[in-house]
DOTIZA-731460 format. One record per residue: x, y, z of N, C-alpha, C in turn; residue in one letter. Coordinates in pm, whole numbers, padded with zeros to 5 digits, always signed. Example, Ala and Ser with C-alpha at 12.3 -4.5 7.8 and 13.67 -1.06 7.14 Angstrom:
% DOTIZA-731460
(site (+01319; -00569; +00780); (+01230; -00450; +00780); (+01320; -00330; +00780); 'a')
(site (+01285; -00225; +00708); (+01367; -00106; +00714); (+01290; +00003; +00787); 's')
END
This chain:
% DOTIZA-731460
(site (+01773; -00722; -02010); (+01748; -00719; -01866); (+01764; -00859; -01808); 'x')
(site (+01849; -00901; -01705); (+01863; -01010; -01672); (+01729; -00978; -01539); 'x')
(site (+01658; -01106; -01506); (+01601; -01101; -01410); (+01611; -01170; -01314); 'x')
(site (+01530; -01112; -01175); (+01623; -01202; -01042); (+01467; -01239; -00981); 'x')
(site (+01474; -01377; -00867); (+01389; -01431; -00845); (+01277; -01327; -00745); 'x')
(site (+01151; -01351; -00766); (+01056; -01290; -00743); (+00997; -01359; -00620); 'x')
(site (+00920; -01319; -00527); (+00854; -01367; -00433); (+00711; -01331; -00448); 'x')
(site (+00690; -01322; -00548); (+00524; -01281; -00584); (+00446; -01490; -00619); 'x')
(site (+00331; -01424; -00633); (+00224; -01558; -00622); (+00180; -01596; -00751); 'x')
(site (+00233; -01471; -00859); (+00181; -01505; -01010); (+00285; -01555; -01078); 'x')
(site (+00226; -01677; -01150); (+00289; -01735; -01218); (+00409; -01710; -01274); 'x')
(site (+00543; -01796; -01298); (+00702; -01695; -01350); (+00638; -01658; -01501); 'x')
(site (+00568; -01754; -01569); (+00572; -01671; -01708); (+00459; -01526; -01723); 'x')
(site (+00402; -01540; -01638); (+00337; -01398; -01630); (+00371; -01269; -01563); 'x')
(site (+00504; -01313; -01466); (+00526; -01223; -01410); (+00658; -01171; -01509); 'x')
(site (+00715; -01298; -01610); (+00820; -01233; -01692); (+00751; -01138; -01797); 'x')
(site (+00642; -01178; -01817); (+00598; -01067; -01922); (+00551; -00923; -01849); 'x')
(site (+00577; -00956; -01782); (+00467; -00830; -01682); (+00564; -00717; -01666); 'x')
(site (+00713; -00791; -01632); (+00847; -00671; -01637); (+00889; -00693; -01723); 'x')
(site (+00875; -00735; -01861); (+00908; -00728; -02005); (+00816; -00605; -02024); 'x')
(site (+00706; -00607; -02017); (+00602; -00485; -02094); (+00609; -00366; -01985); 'x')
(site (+00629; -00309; -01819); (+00648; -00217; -01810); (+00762; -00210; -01696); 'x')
(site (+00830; -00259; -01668); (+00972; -00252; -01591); (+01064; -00141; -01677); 'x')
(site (+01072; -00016; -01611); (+01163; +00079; -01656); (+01248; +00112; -01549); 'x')
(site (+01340; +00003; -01519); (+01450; -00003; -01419); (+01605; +00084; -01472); 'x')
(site (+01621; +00182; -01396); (+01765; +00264; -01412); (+01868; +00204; -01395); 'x')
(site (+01998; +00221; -01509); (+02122; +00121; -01492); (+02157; +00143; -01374); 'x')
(site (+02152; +00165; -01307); (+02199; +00180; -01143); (+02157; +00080; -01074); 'x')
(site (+01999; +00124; -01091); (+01922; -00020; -00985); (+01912; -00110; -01073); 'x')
(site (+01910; -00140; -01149); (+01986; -00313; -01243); (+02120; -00352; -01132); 'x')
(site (+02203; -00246; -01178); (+02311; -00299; -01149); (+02340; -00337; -01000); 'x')
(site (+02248; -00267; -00895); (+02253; -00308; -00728); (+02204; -00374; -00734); 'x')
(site (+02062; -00419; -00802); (+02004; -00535; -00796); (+02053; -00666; -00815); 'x')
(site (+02117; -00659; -00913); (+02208; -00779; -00977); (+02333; -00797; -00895); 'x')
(site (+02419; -00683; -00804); (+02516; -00691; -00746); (+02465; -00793; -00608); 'x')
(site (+02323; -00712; -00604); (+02266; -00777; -00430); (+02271; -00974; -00444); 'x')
(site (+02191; -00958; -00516); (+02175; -01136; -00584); (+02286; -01233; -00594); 'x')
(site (+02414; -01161; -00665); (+02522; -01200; -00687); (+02604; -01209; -00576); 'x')
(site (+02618; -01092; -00481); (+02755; -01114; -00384); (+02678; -01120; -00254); 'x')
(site (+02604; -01032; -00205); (+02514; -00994; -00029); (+02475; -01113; -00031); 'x')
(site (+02493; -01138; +00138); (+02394; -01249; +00199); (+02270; -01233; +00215); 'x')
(site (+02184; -01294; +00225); (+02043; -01299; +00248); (+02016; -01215; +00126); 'x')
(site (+02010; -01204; -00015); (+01983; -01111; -00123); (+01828; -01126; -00108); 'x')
(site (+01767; -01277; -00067); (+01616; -01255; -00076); (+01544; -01146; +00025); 'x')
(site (+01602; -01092; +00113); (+01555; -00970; +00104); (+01544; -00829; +00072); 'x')
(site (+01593; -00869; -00037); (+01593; -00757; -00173); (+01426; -00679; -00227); 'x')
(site (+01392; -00607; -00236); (+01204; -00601; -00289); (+01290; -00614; -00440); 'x')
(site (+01140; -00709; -00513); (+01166; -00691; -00654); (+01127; -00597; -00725); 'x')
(site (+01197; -00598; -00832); (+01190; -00445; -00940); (+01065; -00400; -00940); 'x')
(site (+00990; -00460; -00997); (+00813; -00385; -01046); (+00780; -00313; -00902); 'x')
(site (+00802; -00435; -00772); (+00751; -00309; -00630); (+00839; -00211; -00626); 'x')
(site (+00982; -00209; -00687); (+01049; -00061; -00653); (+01025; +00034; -00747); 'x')
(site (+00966; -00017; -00874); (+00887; +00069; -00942); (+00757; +00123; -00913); 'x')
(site (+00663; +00024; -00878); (+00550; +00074; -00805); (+00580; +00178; -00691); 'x')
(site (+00662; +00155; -00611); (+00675; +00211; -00490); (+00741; +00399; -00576); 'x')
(site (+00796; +00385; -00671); (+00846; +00500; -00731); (+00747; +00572; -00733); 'x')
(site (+00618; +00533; -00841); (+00469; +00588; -00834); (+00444; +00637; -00714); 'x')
(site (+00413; +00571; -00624); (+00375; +00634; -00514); (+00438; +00788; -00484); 'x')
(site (+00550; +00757; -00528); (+00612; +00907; -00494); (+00528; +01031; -00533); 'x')
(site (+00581; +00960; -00662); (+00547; +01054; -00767); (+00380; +01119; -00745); 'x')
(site (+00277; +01004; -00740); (+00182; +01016; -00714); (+00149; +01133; -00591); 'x')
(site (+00205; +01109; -00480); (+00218; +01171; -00365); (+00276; +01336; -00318); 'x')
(site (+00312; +01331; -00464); (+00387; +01443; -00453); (+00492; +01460; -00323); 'x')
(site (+00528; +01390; -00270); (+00615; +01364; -00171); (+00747; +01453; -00139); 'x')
(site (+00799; +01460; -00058); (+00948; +01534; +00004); (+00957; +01478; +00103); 'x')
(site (+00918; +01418; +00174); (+00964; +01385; +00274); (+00959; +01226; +00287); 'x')
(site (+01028; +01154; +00333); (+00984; +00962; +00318); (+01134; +00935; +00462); 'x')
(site (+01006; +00866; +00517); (+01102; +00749; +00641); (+01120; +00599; +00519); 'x')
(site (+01204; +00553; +00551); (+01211; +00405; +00479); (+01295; +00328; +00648); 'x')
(site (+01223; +00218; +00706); (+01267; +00153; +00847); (+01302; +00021; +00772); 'x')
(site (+01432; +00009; +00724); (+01495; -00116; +00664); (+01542; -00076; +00564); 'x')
(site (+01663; -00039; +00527); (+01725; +00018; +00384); (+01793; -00143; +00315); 'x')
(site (+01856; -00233; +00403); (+01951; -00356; +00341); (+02058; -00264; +00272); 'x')
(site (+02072; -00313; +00134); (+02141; -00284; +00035); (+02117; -00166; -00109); 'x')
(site (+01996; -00107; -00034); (+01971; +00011; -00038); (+01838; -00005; -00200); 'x')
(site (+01797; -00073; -00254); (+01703; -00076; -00372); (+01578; -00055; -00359); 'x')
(site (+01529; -00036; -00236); (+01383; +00006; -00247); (+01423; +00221; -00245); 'x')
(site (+01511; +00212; -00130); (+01554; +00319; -00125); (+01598; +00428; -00215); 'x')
(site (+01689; +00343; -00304); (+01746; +00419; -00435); (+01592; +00444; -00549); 'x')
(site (+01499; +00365; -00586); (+01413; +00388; -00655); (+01335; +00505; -00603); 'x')
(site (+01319; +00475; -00456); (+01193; +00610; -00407); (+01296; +00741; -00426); 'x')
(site (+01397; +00758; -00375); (+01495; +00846; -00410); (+01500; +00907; -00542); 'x')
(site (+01529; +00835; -00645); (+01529; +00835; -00795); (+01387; +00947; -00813); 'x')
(site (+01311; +00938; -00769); (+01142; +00979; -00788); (+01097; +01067; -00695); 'x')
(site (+01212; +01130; -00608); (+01157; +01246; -00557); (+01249; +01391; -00633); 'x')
(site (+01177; +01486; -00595); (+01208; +01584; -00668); (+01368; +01639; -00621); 'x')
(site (+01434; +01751; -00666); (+01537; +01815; -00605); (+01537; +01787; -00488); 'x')
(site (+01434; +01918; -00420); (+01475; +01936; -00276); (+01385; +01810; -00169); 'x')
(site (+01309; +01716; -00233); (+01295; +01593; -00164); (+01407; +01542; -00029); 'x')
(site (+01354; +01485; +00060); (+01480; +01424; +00159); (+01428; +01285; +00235); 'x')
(site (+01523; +01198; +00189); (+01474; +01062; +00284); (+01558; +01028; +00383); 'x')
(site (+01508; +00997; +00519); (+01557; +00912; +00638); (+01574; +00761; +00603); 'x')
(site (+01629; +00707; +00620); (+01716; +00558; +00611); (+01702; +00534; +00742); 'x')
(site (+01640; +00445; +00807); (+01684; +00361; +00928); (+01762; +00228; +00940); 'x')
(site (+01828; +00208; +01019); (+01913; +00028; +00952); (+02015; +00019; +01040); 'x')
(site (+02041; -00120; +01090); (+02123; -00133; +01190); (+02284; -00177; +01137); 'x')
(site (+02259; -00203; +01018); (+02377; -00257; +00942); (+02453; -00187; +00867); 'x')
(site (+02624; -00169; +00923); (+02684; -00082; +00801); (+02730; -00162; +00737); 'x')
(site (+02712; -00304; +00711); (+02787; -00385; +00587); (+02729; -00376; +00489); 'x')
(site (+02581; -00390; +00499); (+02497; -00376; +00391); (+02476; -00211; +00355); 'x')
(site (+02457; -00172; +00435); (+02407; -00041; +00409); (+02554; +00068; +00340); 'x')
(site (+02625; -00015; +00327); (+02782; +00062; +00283); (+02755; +00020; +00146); 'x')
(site (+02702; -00086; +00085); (+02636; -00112; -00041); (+02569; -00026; -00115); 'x')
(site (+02457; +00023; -00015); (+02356; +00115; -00040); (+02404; +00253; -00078); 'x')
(site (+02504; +00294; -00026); (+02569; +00439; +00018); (+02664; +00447; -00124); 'x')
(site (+02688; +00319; -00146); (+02800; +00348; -00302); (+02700; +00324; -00442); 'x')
(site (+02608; +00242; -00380); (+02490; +00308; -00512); (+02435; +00439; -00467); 'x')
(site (+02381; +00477; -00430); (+02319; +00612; -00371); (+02424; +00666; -00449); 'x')
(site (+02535; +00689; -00432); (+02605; +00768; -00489); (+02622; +00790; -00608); 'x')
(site (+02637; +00643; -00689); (+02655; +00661; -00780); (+02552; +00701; -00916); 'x')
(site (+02425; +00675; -00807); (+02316; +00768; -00865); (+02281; +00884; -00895); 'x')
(site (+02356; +00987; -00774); (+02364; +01072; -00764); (+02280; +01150; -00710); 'x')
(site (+02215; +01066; -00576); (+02067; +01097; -00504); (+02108; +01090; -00368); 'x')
(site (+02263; +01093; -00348); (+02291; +01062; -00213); (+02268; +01199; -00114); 'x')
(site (+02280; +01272; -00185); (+02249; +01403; -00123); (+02098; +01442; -00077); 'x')
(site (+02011; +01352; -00124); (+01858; +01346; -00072); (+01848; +01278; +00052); 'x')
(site (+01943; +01157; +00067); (+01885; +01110; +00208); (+02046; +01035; +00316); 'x')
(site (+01955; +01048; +00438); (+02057; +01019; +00507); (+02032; +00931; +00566); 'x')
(site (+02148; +00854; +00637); (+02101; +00792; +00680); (+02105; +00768; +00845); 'x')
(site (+02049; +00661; +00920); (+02047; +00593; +01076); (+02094; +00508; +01081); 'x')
(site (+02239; +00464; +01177); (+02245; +00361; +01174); (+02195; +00340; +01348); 'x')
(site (+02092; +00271; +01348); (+02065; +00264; +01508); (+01949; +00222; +01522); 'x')
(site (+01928; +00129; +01586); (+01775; +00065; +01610); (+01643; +00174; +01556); 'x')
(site (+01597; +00144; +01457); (+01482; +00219; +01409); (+01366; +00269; +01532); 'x')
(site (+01323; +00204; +01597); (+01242; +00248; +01716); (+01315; +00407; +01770); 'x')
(site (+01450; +00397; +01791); (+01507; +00473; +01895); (+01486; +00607; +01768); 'x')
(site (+01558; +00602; +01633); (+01545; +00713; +01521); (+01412; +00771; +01539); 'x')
(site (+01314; +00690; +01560); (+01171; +00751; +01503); (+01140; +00818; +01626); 'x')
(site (+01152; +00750; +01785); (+01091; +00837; +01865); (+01194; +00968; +01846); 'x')
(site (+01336; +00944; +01834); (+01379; +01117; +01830); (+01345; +01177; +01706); 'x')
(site (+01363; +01170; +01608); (+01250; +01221; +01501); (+01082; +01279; +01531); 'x')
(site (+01051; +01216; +01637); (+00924; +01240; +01685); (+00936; +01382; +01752); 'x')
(site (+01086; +01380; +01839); (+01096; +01478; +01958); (+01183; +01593; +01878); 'x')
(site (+01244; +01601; +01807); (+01288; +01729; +01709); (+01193; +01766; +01642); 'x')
(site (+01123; +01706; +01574); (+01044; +01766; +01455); (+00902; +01713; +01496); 'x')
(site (+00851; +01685; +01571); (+00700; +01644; +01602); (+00627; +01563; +01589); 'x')
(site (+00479; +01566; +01503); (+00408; +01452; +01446); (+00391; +01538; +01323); 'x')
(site (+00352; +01456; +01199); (+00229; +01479; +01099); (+00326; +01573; +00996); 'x')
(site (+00453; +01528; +00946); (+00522; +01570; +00877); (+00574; +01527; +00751); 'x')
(site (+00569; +01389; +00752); (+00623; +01304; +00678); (+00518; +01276; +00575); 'x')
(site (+00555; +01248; +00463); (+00471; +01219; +00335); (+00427; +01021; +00299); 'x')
(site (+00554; +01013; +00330); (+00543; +00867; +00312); (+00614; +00784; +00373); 'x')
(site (+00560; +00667; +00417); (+00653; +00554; +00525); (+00719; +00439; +00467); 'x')
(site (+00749; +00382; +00441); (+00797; +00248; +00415); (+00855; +00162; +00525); 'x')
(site (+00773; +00035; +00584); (+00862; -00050; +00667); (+00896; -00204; +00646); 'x')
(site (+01007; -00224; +00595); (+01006; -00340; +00573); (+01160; -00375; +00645); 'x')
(site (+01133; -00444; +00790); (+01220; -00460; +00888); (+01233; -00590; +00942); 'x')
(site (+01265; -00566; +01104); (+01267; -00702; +01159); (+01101; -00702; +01222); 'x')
(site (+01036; -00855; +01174); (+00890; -00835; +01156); (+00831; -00823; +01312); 'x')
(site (+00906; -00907; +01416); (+00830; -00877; +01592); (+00813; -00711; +01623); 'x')
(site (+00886; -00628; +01566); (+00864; -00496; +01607); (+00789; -00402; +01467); 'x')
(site (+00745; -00482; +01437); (+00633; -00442; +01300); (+00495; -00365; +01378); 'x')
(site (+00473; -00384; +01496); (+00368; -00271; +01591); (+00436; -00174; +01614); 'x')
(site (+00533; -00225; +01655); (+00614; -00045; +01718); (+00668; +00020; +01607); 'x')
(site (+00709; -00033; +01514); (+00707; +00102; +01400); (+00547; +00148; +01336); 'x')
(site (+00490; +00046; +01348); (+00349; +00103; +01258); (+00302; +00232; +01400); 'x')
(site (+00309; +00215; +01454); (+00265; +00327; +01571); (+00337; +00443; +01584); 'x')
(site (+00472; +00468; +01554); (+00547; +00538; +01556); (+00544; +00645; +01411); 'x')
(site (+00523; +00499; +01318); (+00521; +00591; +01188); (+00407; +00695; +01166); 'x')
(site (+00284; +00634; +01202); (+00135; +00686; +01233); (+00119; +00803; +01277); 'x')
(site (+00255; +00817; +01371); (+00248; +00978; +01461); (+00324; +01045; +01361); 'x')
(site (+00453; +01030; +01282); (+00497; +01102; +01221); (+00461; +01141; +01092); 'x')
(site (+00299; +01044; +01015); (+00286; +01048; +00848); (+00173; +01188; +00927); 'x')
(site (+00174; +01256; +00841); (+00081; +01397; +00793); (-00062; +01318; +00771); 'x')
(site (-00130; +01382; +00752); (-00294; +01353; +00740); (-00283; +01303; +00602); 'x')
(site (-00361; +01193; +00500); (-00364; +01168; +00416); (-00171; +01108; +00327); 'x')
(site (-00110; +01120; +00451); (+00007; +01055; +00394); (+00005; +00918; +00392); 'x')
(site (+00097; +00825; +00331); (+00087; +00686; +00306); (+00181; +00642; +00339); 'x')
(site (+00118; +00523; +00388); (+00285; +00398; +00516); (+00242; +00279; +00407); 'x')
(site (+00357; +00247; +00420); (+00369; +00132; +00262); (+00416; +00011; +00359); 'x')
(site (+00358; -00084; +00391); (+00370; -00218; +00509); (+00469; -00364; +00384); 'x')
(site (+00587; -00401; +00394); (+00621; -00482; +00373); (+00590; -00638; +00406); 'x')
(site (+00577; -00736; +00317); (+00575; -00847; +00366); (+00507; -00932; +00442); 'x')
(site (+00347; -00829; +00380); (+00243; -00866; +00459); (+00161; -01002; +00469); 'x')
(site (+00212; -01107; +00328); (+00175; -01208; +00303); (+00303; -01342; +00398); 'x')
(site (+00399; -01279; +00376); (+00498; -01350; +00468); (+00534; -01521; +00398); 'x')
(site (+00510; -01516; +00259); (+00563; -01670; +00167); (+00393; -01746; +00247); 'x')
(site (+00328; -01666; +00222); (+00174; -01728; +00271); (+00187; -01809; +00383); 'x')
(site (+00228; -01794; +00475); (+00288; -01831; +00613); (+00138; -01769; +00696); 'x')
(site (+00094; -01671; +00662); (-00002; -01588; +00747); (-00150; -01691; +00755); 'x')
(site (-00133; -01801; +00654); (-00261; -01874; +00650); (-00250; -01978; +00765); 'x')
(site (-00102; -02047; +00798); (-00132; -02165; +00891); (-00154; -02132; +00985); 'x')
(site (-00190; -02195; +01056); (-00302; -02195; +01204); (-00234; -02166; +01295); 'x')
(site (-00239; -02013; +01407); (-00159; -01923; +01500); (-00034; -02050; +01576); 'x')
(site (-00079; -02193; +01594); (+00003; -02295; +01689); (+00128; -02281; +01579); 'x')
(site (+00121; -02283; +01473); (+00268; -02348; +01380); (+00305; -02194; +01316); 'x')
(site (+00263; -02074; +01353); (+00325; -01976; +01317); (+00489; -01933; +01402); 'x')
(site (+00540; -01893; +01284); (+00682; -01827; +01357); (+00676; -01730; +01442); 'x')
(site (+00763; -01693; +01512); (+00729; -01577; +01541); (+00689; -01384; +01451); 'x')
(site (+00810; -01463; +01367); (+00792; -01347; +01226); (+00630; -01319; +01202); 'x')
(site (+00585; -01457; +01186); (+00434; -01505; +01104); (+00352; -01420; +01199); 'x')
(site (+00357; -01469; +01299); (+00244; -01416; +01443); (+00272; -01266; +01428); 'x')
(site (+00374; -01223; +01465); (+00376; -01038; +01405); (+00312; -01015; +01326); 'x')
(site (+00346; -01050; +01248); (+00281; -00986; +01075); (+00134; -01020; +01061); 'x')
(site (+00107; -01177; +01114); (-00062; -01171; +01094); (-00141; -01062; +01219); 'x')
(site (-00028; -01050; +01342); (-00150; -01011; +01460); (-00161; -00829; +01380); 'x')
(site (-00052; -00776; +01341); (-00066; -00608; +01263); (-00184; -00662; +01153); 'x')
(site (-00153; -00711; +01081); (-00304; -00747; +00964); (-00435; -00693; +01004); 'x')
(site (-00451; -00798; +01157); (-00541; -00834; +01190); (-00570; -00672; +01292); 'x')
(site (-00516; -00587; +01351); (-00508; -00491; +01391); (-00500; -00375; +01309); 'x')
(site (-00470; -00363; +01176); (-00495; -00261; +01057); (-00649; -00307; +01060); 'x')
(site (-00675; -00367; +01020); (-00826; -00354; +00954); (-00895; -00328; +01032); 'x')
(site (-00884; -00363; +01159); (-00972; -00246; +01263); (-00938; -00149; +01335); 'x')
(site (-00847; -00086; +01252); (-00771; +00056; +01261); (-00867; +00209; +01256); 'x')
(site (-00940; +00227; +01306); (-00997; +00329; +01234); (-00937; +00489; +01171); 'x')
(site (-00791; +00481; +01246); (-00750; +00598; +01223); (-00695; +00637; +01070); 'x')
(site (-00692; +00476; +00983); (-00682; +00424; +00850); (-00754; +00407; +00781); 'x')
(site (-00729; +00385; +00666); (-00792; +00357; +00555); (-00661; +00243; +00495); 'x')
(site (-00695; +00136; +00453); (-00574; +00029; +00437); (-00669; -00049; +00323); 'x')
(site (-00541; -00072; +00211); (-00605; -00204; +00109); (-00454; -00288; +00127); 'x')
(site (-00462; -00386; +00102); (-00406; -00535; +00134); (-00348; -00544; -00065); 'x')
(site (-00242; -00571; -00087); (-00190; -00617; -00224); (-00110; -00706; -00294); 'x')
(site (-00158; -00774; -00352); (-00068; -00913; -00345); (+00066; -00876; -00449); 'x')
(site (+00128; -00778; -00422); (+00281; -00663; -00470); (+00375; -00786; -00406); 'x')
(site (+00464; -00854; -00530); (+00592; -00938; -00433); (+00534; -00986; -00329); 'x')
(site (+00584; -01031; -00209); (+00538; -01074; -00067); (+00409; -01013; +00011); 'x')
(site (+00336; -00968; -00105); (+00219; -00889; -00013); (+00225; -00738; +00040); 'x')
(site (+00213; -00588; +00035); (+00219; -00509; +00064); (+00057; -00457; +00115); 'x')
(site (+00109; -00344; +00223); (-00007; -00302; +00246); (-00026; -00153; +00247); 'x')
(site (-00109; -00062; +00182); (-00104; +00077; +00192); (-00226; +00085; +00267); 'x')
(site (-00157; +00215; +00363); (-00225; +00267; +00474); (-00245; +00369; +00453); 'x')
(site (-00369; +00468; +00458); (-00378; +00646; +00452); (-00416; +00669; +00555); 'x')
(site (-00364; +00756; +00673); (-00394; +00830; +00773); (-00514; +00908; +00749); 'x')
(site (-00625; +00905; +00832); (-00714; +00986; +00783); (-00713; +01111; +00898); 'x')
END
């Protein structure tokens, strides 16, 4: 297994042993993974293996069929949750990019999971409210958003109407390269998004949310 750089907070030699002892990555997603690193721009926003394995669990866990994902890139968080839903499972793809996302579509394929999900190419906001207006609220099993971070409220609100009672929204990038600690004057704008949702989950009541230091920080949310 060749490995690619991590954005997590634990140490490299602990995190190499950590996907030495349970990283069970499919030659497929090796091989997008390693393709992303190698040729795509911006590859660091790739999620690393163990979260696209974790994030697999969840599926599985969830018993899931249904999953929004609002940020596909080059398609590896996507292809793993895919990988881990059943037959008749189906995922939405949101994403504004067909350069990258034409990446995604020739792994998908060659996985042979392309037939589970489709995709959006079109500002994620605009997908979810019509998703909202065909098919309703409280349908969806599981969320994933890991996007452009200023509109990180308007999907968490959007997704909220569409996850089912006890379904789970999986929050990307909640630590932000620990950016979320300096003081609101020297935050980015990215930073200020991501800390002001933090700071607005936890006094969420319509949630139940734990905080995880997964790669860049993740956050799981349960609709109650």
């Amino acid at each position: 297994m060749t490995s690619t750089p991590s954005k997590t907070a634990v140490p490299a030699d602990i995190y190499a042993y950590m996907l030495k002892q349970t990283l069970r990555e499919s030659v497929v997603l090796q091989e997008l993974r390693e393709y992303t690193h190698s040729t795509v721009a911006r590859a660091g926003m790739q999620i690393a293996p163990d979260q696209g394995q974790w994030m697999a669990m969840m599926v599985k866990l969830l018993n899931a069929k249904q999953i929004i994902e609002v940020g596909t890139y080059t398609g590896y968080s996507s292809l793993a949750m895919a990988e881990a839903l059943p037959a008749d499972g189906r995922m939405i793809c949101c994403d504004i990019s067909d350069e990258w996302t034409q990446v995604a579509r020739r792994f998908w394929e060659k996985a042979g999971v392309s037939s589970k999900i489709t995709l959006h190419l079109a500002p994620a906001a605009e997908t979810l409210e019509q998703l909202k207006s065909d098919k309703g609220d409280s349908w969806v099993d599981l969320i994933f958003i890991d996007a452009d971070k200023p509109n990180y409220r308007t999907y968490y609100e959007l997704a909220l109407a569409l996850l089912r009672p006890n379904g789970l929204m999986i929050i990307d990038n909640v630590l932000f390269h620990g950016t979320v600690l300096l003081p609101v004057a020297e935050q980015s704008e990215n930073t200020a998004a991501i800390h002001a949702l933090n700071e607005f989950i936890r006094e969420d009541p319509r949630v139940d949310c734990v905080m995880q230091a997964i790669s860049d920080g993740v956050t799981l949310i349960r609709k109650v």
